[in-house]
N, C-alpha and C positions, 0 to 999 in steps of 0.2 A: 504494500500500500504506500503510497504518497502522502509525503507530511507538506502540509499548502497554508500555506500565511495568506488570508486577507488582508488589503489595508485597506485605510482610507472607505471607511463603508460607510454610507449613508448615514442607515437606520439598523442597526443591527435588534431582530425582533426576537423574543420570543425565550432568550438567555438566563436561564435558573442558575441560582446556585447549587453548589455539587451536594448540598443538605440538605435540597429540596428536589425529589424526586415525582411529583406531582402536585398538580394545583385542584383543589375542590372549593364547590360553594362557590362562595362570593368573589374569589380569588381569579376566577375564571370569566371577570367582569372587565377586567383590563388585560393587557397587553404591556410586558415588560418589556422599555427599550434602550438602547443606549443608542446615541449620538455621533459619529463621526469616530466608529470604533475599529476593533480589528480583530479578527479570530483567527486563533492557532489547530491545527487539524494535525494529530499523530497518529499514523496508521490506521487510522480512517476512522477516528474518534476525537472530539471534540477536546483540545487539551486548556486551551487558556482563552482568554477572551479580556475586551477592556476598552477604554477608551484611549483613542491616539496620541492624546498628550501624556500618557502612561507607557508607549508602546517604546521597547528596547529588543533590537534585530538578538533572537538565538545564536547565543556563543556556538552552540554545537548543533550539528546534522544537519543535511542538507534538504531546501525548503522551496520548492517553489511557490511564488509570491505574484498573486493575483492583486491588481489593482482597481478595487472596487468602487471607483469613486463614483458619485452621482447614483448608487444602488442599492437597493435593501436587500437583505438578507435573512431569512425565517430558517436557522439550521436545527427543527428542533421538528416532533411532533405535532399537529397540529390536530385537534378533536374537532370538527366541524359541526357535532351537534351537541 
């Protein structure tokens, strides 16, 4: 698998933290997003995420880097009812 750096991404949707493994109820009423962020991808799982003015390029392994800008991004499950 391919480890893929976004940057520069829009809107990035949809982003739990690693302690929250679903959303019920009322919780399910919005949409978590972040702003002008960037997502890390290792072996073809979701490893880090953040906002841009946080983001520092991986000392180690090699990463191809998708540059997201002007795009959103929904890297997650998405329940449509």
């Amino acid at each position: 698998m391919q480890n893929i750096l976004f940057t520069n991404i829009k809107q990035l949707a949809g982003i739990l933290p690693s302690s929250k493994k679903v959303l019920v109820g009322a919780e399910l009423n919005s949409v978590k997003t972040i702003e002008n962020a960037w997502l890390k991808v290792v072996d073809g799982l979701i490893d880090d995420f953040g906002e841009m003015a946080n983001f520092t390029m991986p000392e180690t392994g090699y990463f191809r880097v998708i540059d997201a800008t002007g795009r959103f991004l929904v890297p997650a499950f998405v329940d449509s009812h």
